[in-house]
Backbone as JSON, one array per atom type, in Angstrom:
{
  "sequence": "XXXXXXXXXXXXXXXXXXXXXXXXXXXXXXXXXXXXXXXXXXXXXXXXXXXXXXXXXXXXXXXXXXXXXXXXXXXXXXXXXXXXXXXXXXXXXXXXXXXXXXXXXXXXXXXXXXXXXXXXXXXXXXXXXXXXXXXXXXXXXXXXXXXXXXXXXXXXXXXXXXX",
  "N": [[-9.22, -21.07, 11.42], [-7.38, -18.66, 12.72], [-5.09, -18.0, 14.96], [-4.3, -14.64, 17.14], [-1.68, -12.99, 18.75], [-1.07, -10.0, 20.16], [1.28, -7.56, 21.07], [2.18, -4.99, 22.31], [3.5, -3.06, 19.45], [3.64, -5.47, 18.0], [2.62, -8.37, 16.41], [1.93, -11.88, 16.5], [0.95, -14.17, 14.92], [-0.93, -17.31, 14.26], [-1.75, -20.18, 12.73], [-3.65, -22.74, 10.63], [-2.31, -23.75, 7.34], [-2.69, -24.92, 4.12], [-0.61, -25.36, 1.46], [-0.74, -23.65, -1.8], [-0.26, -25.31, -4.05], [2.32, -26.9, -3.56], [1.14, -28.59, -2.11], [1.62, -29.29, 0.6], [1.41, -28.91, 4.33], [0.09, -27.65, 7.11], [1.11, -25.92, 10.41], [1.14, -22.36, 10.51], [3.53, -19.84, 11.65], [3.57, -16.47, 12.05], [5.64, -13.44, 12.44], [4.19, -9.88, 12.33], [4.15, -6.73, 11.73], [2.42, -4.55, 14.45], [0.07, -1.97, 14.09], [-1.55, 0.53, 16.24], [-4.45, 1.14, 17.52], [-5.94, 4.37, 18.51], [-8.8, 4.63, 20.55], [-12.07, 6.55, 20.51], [-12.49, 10.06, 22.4], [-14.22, 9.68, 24.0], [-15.28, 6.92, 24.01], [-12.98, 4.67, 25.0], [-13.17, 2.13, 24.98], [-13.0, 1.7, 22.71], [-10.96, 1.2, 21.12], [-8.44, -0.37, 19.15], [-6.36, -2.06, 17.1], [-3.89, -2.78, 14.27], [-3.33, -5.16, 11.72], [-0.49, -5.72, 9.93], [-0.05, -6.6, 6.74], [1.54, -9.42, 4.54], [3.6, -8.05, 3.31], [3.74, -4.66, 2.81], [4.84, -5.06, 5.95], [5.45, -7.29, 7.03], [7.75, -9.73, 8.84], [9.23, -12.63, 9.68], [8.68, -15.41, 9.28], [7.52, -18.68, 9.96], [6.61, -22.46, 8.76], [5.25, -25.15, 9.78], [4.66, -27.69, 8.62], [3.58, -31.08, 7.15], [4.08, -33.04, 4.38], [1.02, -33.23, 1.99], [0.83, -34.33, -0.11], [2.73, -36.66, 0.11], [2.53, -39.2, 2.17], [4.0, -38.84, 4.67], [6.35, -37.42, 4.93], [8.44, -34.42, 5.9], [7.78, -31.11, 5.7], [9.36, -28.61, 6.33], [9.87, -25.85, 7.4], [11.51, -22.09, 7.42], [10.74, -18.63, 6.38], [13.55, -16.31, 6.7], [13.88, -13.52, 5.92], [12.23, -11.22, 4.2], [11.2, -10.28, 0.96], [10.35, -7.15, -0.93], [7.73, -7.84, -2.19], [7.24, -9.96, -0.98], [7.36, -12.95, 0.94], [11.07, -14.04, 1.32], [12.89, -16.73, -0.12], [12.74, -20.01, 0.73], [13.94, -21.5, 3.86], [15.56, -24.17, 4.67], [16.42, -26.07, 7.53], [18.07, -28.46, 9.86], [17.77, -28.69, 13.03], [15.21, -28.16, 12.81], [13.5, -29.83, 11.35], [14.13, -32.33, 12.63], [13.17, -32.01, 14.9], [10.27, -30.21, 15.1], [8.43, -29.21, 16.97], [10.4, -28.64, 19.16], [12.18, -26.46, 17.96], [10.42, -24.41, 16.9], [9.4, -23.67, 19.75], [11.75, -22.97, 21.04], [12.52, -20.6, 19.3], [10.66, -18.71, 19.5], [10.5, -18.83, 22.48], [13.02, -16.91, 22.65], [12.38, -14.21, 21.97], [13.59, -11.56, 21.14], [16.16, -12.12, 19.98], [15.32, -13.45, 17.54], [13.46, -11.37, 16.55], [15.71, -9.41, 16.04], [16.95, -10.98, 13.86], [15.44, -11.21, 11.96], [15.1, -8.14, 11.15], [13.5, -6.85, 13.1], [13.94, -5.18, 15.23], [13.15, -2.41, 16.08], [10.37, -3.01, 17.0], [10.95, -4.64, 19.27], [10.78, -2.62, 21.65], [8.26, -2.12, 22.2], [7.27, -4.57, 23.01], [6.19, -6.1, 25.88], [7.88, -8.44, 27.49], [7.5, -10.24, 29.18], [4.71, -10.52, 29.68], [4.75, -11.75, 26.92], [6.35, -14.02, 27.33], [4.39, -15.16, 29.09], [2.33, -15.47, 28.38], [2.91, -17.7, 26.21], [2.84, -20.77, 26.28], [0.31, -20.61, 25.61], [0.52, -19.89, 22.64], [2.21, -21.96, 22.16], [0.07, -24.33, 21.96], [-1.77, -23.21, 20.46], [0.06, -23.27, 17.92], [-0.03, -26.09, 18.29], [-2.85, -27.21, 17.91], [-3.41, -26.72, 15.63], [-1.86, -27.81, 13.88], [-2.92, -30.29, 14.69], [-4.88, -30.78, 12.84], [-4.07, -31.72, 10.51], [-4.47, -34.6, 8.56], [-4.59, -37.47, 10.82], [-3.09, -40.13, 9.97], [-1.09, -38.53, 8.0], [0.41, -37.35, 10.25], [1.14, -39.75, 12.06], [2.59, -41.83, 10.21], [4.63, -39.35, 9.92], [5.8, -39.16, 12.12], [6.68, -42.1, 12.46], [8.49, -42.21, 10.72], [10.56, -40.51, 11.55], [11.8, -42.3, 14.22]],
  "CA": [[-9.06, -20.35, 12.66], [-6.06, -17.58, 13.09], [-4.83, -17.34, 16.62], [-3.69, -13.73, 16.99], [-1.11, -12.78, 20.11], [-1.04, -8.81, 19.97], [1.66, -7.09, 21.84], [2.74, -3.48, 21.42], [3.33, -3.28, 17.66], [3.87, -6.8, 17.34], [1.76, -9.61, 16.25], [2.3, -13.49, 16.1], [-0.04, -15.15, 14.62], [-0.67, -18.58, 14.2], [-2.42, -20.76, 11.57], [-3.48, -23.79, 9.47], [-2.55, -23.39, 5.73], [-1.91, -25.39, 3.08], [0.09, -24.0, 0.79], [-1.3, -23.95, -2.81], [0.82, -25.6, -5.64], [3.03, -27.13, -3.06], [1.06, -29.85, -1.78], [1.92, -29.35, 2.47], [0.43, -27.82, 4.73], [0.21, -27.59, 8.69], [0.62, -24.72, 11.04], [2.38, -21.32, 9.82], [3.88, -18.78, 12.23], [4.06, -15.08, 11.43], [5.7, -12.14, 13.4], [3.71, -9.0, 11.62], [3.99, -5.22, 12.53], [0.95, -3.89, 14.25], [-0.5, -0.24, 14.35], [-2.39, 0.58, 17.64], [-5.51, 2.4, 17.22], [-6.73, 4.59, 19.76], [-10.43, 4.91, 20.53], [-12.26, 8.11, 20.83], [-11.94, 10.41, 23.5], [-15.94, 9.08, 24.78], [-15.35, 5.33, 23.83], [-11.46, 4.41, 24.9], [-13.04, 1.03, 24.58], [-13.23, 1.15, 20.89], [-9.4, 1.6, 20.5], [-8.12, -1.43, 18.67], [-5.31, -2.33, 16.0], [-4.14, -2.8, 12.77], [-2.25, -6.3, 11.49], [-0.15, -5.78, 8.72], [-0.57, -7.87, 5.84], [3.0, -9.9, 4.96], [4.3, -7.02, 2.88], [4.86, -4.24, 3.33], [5.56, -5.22, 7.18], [5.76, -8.84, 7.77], [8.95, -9.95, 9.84], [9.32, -13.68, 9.45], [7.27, -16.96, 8.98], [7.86, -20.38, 9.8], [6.33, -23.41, 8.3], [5.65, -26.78, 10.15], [4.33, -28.1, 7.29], [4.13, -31.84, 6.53], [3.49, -33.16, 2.41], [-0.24, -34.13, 1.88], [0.79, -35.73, -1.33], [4.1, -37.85, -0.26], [2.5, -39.0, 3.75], [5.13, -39.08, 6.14], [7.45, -36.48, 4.8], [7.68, -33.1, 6.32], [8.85, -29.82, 4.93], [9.37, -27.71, 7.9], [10.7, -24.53, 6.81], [11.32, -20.56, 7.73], [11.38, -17.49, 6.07], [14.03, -15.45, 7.75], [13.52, -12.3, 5.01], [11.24, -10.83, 3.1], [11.83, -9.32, -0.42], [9.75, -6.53, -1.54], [6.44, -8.42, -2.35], [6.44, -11.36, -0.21], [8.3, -13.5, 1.73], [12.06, -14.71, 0.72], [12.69, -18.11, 0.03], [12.39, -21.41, 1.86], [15.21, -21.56, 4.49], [15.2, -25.2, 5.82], [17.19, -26.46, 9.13], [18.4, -29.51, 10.4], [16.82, -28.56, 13.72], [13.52, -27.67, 12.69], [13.08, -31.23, 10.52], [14.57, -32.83, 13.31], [12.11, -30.93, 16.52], [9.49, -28.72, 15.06], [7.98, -28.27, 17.96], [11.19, -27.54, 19.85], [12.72, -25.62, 17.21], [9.74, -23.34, 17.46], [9.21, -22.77, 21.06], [12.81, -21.88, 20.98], [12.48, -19.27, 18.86], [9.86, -17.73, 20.17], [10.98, -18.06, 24.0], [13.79, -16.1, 22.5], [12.12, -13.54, 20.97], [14.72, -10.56, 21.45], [16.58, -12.67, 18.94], [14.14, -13.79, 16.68], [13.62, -10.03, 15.74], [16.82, -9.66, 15.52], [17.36, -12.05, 12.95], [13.89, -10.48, 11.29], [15.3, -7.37, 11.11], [12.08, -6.23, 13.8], [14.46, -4.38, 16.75], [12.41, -1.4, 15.95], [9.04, -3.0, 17.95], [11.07, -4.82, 20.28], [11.0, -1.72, 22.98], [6.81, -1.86, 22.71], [6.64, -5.47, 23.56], [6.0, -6.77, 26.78], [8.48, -9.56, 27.52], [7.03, -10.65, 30.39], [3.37, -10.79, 28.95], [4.95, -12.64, 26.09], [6.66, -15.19, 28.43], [3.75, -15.37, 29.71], [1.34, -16.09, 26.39], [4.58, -18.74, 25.29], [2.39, -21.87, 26.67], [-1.07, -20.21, 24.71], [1.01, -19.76, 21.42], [2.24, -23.41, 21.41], [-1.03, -24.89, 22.07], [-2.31, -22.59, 19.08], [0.52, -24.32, 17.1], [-0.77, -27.75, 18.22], [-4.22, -27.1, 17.11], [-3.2, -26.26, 13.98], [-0.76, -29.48, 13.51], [-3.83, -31.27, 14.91], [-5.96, -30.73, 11.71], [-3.25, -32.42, 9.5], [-4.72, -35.79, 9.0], [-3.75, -38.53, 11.74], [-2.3, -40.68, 9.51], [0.19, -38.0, 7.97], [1.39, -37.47, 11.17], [1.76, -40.76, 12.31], [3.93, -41.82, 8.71], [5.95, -38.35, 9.65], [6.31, -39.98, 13.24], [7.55, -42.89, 12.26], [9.76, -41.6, 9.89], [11.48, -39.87, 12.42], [12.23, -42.62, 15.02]],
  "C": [[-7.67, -19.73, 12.68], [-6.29, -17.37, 14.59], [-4.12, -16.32, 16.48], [-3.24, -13.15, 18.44], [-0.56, -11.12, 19.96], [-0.38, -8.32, 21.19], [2.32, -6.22, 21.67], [2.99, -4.14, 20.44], [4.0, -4.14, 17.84], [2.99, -7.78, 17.21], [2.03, -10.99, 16.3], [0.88, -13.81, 16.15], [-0.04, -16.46, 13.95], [-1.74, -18.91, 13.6], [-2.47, -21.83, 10.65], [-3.82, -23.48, 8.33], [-1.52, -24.47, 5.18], [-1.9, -24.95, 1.86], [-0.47, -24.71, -1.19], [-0.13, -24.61, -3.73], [2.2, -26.18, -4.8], [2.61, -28.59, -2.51], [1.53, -30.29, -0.08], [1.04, -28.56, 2.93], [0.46, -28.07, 6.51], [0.0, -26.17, 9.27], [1.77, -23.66, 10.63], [2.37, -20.3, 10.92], [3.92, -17.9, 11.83], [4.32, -14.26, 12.42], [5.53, -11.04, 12.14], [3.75, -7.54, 12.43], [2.54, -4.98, 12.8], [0.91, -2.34, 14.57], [-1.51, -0.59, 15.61], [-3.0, 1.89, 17.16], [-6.02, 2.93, 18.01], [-8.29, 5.08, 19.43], [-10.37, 6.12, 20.25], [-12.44, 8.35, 22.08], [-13.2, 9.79, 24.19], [-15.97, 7.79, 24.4], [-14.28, 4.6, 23.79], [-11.84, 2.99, 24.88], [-13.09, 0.72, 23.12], [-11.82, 1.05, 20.07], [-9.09, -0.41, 19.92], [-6.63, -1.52, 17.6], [-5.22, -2.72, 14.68], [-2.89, -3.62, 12.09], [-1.75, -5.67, 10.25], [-0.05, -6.48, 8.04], [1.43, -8.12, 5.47], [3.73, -8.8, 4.55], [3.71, -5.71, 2.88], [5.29, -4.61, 4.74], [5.48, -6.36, 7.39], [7.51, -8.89, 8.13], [9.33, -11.18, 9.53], [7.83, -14.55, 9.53], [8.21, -18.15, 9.25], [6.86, -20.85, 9.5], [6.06, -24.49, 8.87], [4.29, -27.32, 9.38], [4.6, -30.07, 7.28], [3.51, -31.95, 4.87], [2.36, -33.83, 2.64], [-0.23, -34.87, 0.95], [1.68, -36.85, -1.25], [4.03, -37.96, 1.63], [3.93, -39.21, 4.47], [6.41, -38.36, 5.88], [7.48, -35.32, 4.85], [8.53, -32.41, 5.53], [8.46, -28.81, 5.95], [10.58, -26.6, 7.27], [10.83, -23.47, 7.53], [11.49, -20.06, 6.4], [12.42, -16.27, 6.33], [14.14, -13.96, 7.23], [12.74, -12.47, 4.4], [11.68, -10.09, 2.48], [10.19, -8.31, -0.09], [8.36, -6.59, -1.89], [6.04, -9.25, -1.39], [7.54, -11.87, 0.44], [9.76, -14.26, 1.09], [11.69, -16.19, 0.87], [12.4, -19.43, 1.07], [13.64, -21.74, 2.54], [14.91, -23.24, 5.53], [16.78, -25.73, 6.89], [17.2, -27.9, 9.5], [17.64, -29.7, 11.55], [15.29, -28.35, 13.83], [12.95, -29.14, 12.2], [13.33, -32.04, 11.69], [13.55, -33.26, 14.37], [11.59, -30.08, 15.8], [9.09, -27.9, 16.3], [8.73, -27.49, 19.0], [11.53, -26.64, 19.41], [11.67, -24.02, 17.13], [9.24, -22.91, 18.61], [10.28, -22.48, 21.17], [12.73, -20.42, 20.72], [11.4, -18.25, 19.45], [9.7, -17.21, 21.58], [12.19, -17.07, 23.76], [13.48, -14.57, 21.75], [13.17, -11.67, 20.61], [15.9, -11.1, 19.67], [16.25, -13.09, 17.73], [13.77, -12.57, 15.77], [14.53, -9.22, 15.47], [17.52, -10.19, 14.26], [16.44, -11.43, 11.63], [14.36, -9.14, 10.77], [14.02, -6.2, 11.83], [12.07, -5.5, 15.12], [14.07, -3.35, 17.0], [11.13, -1.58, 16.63], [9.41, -4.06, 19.23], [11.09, -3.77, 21.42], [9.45, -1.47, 22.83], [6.23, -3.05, 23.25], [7.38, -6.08, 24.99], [6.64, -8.09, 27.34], [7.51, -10.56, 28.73], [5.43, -11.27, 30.28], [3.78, -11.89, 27.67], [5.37, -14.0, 26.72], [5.35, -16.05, 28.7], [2.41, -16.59, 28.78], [1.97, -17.57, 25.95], [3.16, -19.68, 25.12], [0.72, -21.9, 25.2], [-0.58, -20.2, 23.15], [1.0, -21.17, 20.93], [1.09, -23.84, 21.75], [-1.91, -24.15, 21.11], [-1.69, -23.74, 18.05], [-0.01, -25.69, 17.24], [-1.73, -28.32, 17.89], [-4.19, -27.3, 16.0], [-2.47, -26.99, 13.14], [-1.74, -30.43, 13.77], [-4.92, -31.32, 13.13], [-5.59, -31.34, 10.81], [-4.07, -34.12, 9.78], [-3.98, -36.84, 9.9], [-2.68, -39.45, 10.83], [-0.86, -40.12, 8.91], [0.95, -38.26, 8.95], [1.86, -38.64, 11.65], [2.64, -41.4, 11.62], [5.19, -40.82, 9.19], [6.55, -39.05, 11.16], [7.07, -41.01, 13.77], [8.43, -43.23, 11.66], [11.15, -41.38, 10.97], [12.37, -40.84, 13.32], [13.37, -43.84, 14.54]]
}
């Protein structure tokens, strides 16, 4: 299941993947450029959009990721660039390992900053702050879905890791 939050050319979408040849896996964030398609002039309901795939326009990615092969140890990551093909490396955080889940509703109640950081200040003046605000609550409860699918026991190992 992809939850997709479409607001002027911007996307966040949200998702459980585990990552091949890595051995983690959980829920992955993406802010993606979108195209807005308009209907025709006799069917303005048919107007729709157009996600971009990570490259050429992806923006960032986070990771809340724990290891399915080593339980109770997470790898909670970002991307904060993308090269040319795909996404730059694995940028990990003290805060994010720490608080995933705060560390990412941060960022995303901040989102002014966030694309900022992305280099994505070019579709901040089509999105909707206010509508996004608004979405915040629907986003993380995407993410939580998508952390829910990780077997119980991971999480509980990464849980008690933590305390």
């Amino acid at each position: 299941m992809k939850y997709l939050f479409v607001n002027g050319r911007l996307a966040i979408q949200i998702r459980y993947w585990e990552e091949p040849g890595f051995g983690d896996g959980g829920a992955r964030v993406e802010l993606r450029r979108v195209t807005q398609v308009e209907g025709t002039a006799h069917r303005a309901g048919a107007a729709g959009c157009t996600v971009s795939p990570v490259r050429p326009d992806g923006l960032w990615r986070a990771d809340l990721f724990l290891n399915l092969d080593r339980p109770g140890e997470g790898c909670f990551h970002h991307h904060p660039t993308f090269s040319a093909t795909d996404v730059g490396g694995r940028e990990f955080e003290r805060a994010i390992t720490d608080d995933p889940r705060r560390w990412i509703e941060d960022r995303l109640r901040d989102l002014p900053a966030l694309l900022a950081l992305c280099g994505g200040e070019d579709v901040l003046s089509s999105v909707d702050l206010d509508e996004h605000r608004r979405a915040l609550p629907l986003m993380l409860t995407a993410v939580e879905q998508c952390l829910a699918r990780l077997p119980a026991e991971l999480v509980r190992r990464h849980a008690s890791a933590g305390s």
